[in-house]
N, C-alpha and C positions, 0 to 999 in steps of 0.2 A: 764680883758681880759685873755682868755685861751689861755698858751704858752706852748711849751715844753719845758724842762731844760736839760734831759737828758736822754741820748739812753743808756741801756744796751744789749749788744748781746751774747749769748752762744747757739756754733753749730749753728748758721745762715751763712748757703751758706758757703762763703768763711772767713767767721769771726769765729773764735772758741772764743775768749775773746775780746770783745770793751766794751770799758765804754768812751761814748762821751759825752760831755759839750755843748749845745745847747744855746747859745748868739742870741739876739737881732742883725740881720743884714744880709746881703751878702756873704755867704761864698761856696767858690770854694769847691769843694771834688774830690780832683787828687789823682794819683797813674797808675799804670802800666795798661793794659788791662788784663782781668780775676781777679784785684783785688776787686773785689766788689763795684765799685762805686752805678749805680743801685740799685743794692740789698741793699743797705744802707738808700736810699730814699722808696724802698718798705716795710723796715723792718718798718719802721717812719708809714706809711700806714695801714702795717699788724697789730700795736699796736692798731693802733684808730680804725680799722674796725674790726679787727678778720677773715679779707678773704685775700687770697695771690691775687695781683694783674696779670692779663695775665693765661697763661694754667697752671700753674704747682698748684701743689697738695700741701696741707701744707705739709705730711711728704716727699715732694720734697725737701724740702727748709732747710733739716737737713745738717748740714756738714758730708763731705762722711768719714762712717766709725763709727760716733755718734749715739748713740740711746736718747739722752734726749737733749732737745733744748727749747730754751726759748727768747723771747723777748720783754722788760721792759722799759715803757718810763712814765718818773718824768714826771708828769705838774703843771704847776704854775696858782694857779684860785685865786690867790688874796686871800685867807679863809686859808688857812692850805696847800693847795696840791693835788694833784691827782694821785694814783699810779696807771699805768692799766700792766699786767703780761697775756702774751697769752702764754701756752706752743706748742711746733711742734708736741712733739712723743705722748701726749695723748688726744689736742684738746680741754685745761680747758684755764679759762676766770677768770679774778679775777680784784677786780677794789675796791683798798680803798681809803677813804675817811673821813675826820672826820664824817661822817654820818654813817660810818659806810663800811661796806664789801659785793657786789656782787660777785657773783659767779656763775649766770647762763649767757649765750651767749646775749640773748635777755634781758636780764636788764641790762649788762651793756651798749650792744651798743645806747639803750634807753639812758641811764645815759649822755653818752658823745656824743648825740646826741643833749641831753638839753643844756650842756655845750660849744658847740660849735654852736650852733643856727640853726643846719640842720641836714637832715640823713646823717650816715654815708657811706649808699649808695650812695650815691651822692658827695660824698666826693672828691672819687680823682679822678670826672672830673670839679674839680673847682682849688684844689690846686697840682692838677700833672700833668706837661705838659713833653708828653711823647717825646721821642728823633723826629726830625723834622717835627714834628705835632705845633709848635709854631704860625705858621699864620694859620692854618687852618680854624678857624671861620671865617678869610677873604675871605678866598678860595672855603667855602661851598655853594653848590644852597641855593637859597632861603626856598623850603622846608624844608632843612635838617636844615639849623640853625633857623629854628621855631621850627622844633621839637624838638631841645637840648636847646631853649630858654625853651618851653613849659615845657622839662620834668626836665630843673633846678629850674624854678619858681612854679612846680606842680600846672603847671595848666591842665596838664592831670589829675588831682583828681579830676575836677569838673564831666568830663564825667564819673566816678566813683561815686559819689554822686547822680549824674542822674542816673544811673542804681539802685543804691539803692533804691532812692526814690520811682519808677517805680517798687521796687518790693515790697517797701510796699504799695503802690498802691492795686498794685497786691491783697494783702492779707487784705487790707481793704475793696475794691471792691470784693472780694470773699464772702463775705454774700447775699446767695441767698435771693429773696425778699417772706415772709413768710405769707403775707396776707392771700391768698387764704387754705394755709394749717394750719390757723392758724382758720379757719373759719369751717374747718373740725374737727378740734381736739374738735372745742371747742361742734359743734353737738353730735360727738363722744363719747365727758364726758357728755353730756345729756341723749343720750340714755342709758348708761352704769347708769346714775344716775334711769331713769324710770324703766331701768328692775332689777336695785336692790332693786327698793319701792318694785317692782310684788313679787319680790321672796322672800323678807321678810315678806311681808304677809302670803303666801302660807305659809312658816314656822314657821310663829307664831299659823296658826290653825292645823297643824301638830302638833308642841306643845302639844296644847290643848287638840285634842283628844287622845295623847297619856297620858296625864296626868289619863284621864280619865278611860282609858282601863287599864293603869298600878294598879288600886286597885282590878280589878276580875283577873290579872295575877297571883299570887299563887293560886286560887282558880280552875285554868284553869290548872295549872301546877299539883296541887294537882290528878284532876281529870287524865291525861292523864297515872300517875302512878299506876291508881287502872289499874286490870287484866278486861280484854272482857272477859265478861261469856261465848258468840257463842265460844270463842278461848279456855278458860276454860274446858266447857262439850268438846270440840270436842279433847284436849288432856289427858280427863276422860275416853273418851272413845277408844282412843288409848291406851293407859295406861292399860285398862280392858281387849282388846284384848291380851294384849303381854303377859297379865297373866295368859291368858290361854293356851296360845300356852308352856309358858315356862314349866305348870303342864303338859300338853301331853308330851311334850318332856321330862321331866323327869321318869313321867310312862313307856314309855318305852324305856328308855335306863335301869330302873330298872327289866322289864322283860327279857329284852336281857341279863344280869348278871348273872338272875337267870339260865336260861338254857344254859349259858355256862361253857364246863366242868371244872374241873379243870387240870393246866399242872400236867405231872410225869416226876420225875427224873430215867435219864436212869441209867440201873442195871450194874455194872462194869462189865468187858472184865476178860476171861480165861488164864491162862498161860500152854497149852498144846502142845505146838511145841518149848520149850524150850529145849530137848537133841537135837534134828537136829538142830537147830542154832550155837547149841555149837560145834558140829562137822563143819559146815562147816563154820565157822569163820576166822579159820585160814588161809585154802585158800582164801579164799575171800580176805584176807589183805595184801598175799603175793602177789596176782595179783594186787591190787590197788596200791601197792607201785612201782612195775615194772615197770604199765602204768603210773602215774606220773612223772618217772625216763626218759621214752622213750619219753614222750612226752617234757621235760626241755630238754633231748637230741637234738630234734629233730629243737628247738626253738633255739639250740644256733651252728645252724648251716646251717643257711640261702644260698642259690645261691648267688652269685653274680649278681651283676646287670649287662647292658647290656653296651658296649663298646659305648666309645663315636664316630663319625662321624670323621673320620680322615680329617686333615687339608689338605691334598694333594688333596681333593677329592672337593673343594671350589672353583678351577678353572677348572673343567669339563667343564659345561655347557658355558663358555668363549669357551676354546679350540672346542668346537661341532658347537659354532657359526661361528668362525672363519675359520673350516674344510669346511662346509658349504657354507660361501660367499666364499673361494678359488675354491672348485668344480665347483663353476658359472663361476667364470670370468675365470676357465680354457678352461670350456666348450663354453663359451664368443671370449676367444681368439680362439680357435682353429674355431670357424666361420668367422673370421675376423671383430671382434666389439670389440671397446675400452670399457674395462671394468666400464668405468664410465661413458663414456656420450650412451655407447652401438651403438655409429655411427660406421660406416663402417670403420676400419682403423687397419692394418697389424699388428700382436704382432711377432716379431723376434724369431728364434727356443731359442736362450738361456734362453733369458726371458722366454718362455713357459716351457722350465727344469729347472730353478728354482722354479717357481710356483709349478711344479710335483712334485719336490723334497721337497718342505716344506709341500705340501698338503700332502706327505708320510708319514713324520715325526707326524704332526698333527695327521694323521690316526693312526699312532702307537701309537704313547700316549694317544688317545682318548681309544685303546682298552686296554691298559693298566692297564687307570685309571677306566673302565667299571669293568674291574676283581674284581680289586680292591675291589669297590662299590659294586658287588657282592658279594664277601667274609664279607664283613661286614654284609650285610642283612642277611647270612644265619647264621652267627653266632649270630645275635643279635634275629635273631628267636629259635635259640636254648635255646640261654639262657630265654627265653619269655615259653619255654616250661618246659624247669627247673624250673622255679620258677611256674608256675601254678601246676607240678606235687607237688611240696613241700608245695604248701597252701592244694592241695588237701589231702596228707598224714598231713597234721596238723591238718584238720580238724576231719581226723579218728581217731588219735591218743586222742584230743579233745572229741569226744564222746563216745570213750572207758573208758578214763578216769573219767568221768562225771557217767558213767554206771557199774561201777564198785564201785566209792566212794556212789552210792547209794543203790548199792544191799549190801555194808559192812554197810552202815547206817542199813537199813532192817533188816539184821542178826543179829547186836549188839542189836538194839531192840527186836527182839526174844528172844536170851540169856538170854537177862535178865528178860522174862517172859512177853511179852507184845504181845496178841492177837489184830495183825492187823482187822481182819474182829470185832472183839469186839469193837474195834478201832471205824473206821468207822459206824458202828452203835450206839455207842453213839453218837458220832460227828451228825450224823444224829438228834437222838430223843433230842440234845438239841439244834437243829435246832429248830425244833418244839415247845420246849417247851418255848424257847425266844418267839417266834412269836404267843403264845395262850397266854402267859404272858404280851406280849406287847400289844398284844390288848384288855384284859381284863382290864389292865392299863389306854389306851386310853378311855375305855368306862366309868371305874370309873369317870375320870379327867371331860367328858364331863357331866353326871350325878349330881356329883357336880356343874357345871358350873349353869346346867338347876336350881338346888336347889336355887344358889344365885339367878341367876334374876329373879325368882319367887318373892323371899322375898324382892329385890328392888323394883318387880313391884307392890307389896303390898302396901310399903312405900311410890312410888309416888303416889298410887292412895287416902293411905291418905290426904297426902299431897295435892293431887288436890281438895279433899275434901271440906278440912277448904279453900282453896282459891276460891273456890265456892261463897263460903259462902259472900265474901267480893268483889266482881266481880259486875260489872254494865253494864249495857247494852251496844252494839255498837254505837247506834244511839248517845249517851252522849261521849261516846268518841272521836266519831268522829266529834261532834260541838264543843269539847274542843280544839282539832288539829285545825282544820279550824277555830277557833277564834286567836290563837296563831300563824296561819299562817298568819294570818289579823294584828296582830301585828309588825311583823318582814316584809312584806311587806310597814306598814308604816313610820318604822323607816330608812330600807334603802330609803326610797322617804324623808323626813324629811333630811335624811345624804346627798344622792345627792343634795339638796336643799341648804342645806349648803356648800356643796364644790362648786356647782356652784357660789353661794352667792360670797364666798372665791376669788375663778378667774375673778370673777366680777369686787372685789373691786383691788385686781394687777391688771388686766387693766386698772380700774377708776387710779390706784395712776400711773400706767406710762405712760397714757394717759397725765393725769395732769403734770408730771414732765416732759415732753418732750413740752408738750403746753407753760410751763412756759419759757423752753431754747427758744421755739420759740418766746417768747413775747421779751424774754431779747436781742434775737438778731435779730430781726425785730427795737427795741429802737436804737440795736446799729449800727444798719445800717442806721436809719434816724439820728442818730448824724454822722455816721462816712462820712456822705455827705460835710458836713461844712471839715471834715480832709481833706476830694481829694479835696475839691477846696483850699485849701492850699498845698498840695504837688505839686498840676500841679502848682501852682503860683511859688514855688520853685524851680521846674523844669523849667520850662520859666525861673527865674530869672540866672538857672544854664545855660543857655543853652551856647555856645562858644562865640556869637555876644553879650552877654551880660554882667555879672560879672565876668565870667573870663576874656572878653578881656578889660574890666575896672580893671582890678586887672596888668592884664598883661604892659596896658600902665601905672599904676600905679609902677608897678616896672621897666619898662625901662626907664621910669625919674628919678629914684633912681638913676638904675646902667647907666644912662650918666653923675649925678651929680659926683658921683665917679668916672668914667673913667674920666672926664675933670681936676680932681683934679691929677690925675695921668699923663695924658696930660703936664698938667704946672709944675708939677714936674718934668718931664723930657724934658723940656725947647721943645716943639717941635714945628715949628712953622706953625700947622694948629691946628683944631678943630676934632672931632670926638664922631659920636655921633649912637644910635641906632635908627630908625626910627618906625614909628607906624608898619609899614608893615616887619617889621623885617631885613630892608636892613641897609646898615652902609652907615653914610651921613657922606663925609670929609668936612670942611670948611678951604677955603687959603683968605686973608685977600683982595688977588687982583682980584682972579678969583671966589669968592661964595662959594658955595653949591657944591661937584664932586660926583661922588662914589670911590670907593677901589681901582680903576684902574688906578686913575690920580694919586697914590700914588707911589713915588718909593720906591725900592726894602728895603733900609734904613729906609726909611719910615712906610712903613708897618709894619716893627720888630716892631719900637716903637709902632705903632698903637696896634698892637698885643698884649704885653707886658702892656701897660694901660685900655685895654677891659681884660685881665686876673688880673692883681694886681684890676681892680675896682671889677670884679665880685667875685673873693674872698673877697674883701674886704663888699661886699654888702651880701655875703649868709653865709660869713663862719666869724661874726661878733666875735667869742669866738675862733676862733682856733690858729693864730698866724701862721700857718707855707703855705711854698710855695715851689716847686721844681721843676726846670727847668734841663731837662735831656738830655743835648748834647743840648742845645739850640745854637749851633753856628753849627751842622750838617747839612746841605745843603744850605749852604748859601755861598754867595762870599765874596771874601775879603770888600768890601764896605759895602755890610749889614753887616760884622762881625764886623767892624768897628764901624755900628750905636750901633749894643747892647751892646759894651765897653761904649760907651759914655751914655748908656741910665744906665749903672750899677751905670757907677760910679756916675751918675747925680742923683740918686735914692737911693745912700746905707748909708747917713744923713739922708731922710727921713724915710727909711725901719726902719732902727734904732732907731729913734722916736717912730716908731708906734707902737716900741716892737713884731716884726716881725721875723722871721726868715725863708730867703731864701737858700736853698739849692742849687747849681750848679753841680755836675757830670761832668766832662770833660776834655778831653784830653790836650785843647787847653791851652798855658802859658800864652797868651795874656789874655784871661778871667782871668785865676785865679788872673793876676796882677790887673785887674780891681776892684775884688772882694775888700771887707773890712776884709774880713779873708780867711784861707786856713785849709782844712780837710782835712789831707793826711791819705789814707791808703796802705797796703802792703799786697801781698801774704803771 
């Protein structure tokens, strides 16, 4: 039997170091309030389950101020031991054994799930009874304690079993019935088989004639390479013409040579106005250096540009508007109109000389500022004159100077003996003679031209010649074509033939491979018949009025066998038992059969106290432990009375069965009850 030995705590709640001894029996767990009694029964819990019992969070459950917490509980399985380690601050699971070492959440709770004979889900509402929750099973509708019988005895898993079954059901009755299209594929692969007989034929006599044809194909190919005589003479006689044409054009680009003259080189230029150049040279250079002088003068001494727009003159146009709307509302008031809404209403003499008097001022400034703005236009037109007179003397100075450095150019060439008009007339006559030169050039180059393609067209008409000679008629060429188009017409019908063929047989073969899934699951749909009439037989056999509620009375004569044994153990002097229908049947020896109600207050605890020690003892066959939490909380001194006597009448037995009960509480009377004492402290 699976026991616990021993609690280690660190950073648990109110515990930073416990190392507790876990004995066989009854024992009290006092100390002050806030010292952790509770949480000491949870820690025991938190071990076997891995989940903190109630709202709080595991990293709740750290001591205030600690970051690493851990809690360790020895068990005793008869074999070697059991160590299981849950840590708080990272949420690791550890559980050795001589078999070895877990360390995933769900294997271990698996593990000491085996070793204690139940989930550990289920755990601590078998072996923890929470502060004045002690009679409750007595207390609960009929409903509710079917449902906590049901879902301790899980027998809420058969309605889960029935849902599965039902969905393989589901999925075994999902093969549609395939006769019908199983009767199509199989027509489907027949035709696919008949028109691949047709079209293997057609391509076998394809074949054939092409076997045939393929030994006059060089000879056709042969043919198609000789030259068409019609094509032949007809570029013989092209040929002949262009040969003619190119000897006239030759002829006479060579008469045009002949009667063109020859160019003359013009006769050099006279040096007779050489002393008058010389002479006036030197004028000439004294003026050109002057007007260059006057005109760098004239260049480095630009107008001024024109004055900018004076700032004072930026609020005219304000002040004119302003003069303006005052003249109104003067001439406003003086009719008797308010100058804003212009209704009929009195403006007082003062008011009306002030208005006059600023209207004055405005008027004065306005003429002020007009001077002003006057004086600047007329000066900024002056200066607009100045500077048009200064481009216009730059520009004279400009072509004085231009007309002077060309008449000293002119002069210097005279000096030196160079006949302008001799000049110019050469200039002229080798005008001329470039352009009788250029064209006699031109006619040469063309002449030449006409020579060549005479003598190419000599050499093609050879050459068409001897190809003459080797040339065959059209009619033969043109049956060599149309035979070899007769060819290649057959081979692509031959090739479609085949690719048809080709699509044919992937059809045939996915035809066939899908006809065979149909055949395989048409089989397995007449076997998986025999499957659904064994699930529904399953399902029937699950159903709630059935094996579960045979399974269900099957275990509440368990757990009456064991509550009665708990009964006599705590000397009490009726029976108590769980009935078919989930009600509690008391038995008194004088008055029968009762229910819960003929039970006093005394009574009940006991009753209570033997339906919990039998049902641990009947679900929780490997665990060993038990914890009653303020079990003496609402109750009166008479019932507290009864569960002293029912301790102490119980904690020889407890102890036998290698048991350990856990108590929590305030009260001194319990703990004196108790067979031991667990004190702890803040």
């Amino acid at each position: 039997m699976l026991r616990p030995t021993r609690l280690k705590l660190k950073n648990w709640c109110q515990h930073r170091e416990l190392d507790l001894e876990l004995r066989p029996g009854i024992f009290s767990v006092t100390g002050p309030n806030g010292s952790g009694k509770s949480n000491l029964a949870r820690a025991l819990l938190f071990a076997l389950t891995g989940e903190v019992q109630g709202a709080d969070r595991r990293e709740d459950m750290l001591s205030w101020g600690a970051e690493r917490g851990q809690v360790e509980l020895d068990l005793d399985d008869g074999a070697g031991g059991v160590r299981l380690v849950r840590t708080l601050h990272d949420g690791k699971h550890l559980l050795e054994s001589k078999e070895g070492k877990l360390t995933r959440k769900t294997e271990v709770n698996e593990r000491v799930s085996s070793l204690i004979g139940m989930d550990v889900k289920l755990l601590p509402q078998v072996v923890f009874v929470p502060q004045g929750e002690l009679d409750r099973v007595l207390r609960q509708e009929h409903g509710e304690r079917a449902r906590l019988i049901g879902r301790l005895f899980r027998l809420d898993d058969a309605e889960g079993i029935r849902d599965e079954l039902l969905a393989a059901r589901g999925k075994v009755a999902s093969l549609p019935v395939r006769a019908a299209e199983i009767s199509e594929l199989e027509l489907k692969c027949q035709g696919c088989r008949d028109q691949m007989a047709g079209l293997g034929t057609e391509t076998s006599e394809c074949d054939a004639k092409l076997a045939g044809l393929e030994q006059v194909r060089p000879t056709l190919e042969a043919a198609l390479r000789l030259p068409c005589r019609e094509d032949v003479e007809a570029s013989l006689e092209a040929a002949r013409s262009g040969l003619r044409s190119a000897e006239q054009r030759g002829e006479m680009l060579a008469k045009e040579l002949a009667q063109m003259p020859r160019p003359v080189q013009p006769a050099p230029a006279g040096d007779d106005q050489r002393a008058r150049a010389a002479r006036e040279l030197p004028d000439l250079t004294a003026s050109a250096q002057r007007a260059a002088e006057a005109l760098a003068k004239h260049r480095r001494s630009p107008p001024e540009p024109a004055a900018a727009r004076p700032e004072e003159l930026a609020g005219l146009a304000g002040l004119r508007a302003e003069a303006e709307v005052l003249a109104r509302d003067i001439e406003l008031a003086k009719a008797g109109k308010c100058p804003q809404c212009r209704r009929d209403f009195i403006v007082g003499l003062p008011e009306q000389a002030d208005m006059q008097v600023r209207h004055a001022q405005l008027t004065k400034d306005c003429t002020r500022l007009a001077q002003v703005e006057l004086d600047w236009v007329v000066a900024c037109q002056r200066q607009s004159a100045a500077q048009a007179r200064w481009q216009a003397d730059l520009g004279v100075l400009e072509r004085s100077a231009k007309q002077l450095a060309e008449a000293l150019q002119v002069a210097s060439k005279l000096a030196d003996g160079f006949d302008l008009v001799a000049y110019y007339a050469q200039v002229e006559a080798g005008r001329a003679y470039a352009m009788v030169a250029g064209r006699r050039l031109e006619l040469e180059r063309e002449h030449q031209i006409a020579l060549l393609r005479a003598e190419a067209a000599k050499k093609d008409l050879t050459a068409l010649e001897a190809k003459l000679g080797a040339s065959v008629p059209r009619e033969q060429v043109e049956g060599a074509r149309g035979a070899l188009q007769s060819i290649r017409e057959l081979e692509q019908r031959r090739n479609g033939l085949r690719e048809r063929l080709a699509g044919m047989q992937a059809t045939l073969a996915s035809s066939e491979q899908w006809l065979a899934k149909c055949r395989t699951e048409e089989l397995q749909r007449e076997a998986n018949q025999g499957a659904l009439a064994m699930i529904d037989k399953a399902r029937d056999l699950f159903h709630p009025d059935k094996l579960p509620r045979a399974a269900a009375l099957l275990a509440i004569r368990r757990l009456n066998r064991h509550i009665a044994r708990y009964i006599g153990l705590f000397h009490a002097p009726f029976t108590l038992e769980l009935a078919d229908d989930m009600d509690f049947r008391v038995g008194f020896p004088e008055r029968g059969n009762l229910g819960t109600a003929a039970l006093s207050g005394g009574q009940r605890v006991v009753a209570a106290l033997a339906f919990r020690f039998g049902l641990a003892e009947m679900l929780t066959s490997g665990c060993g432990l038990m914890v009653l939490d303020e079990p003496t909380a609402y109750l009166d001194e008479s019932n507290q009375r009864s569960l002293l006597a029912v301790l102490q009448a119980a904690a020889e037995g407890i102890r036998a069965q290698n048991v350990t009960v856990l108590v929590p509480t305030h009260e001194e009377t319990v703990a004196s009850a108790c067979s031991g004492n667990i004190e702890v402290h803040k």
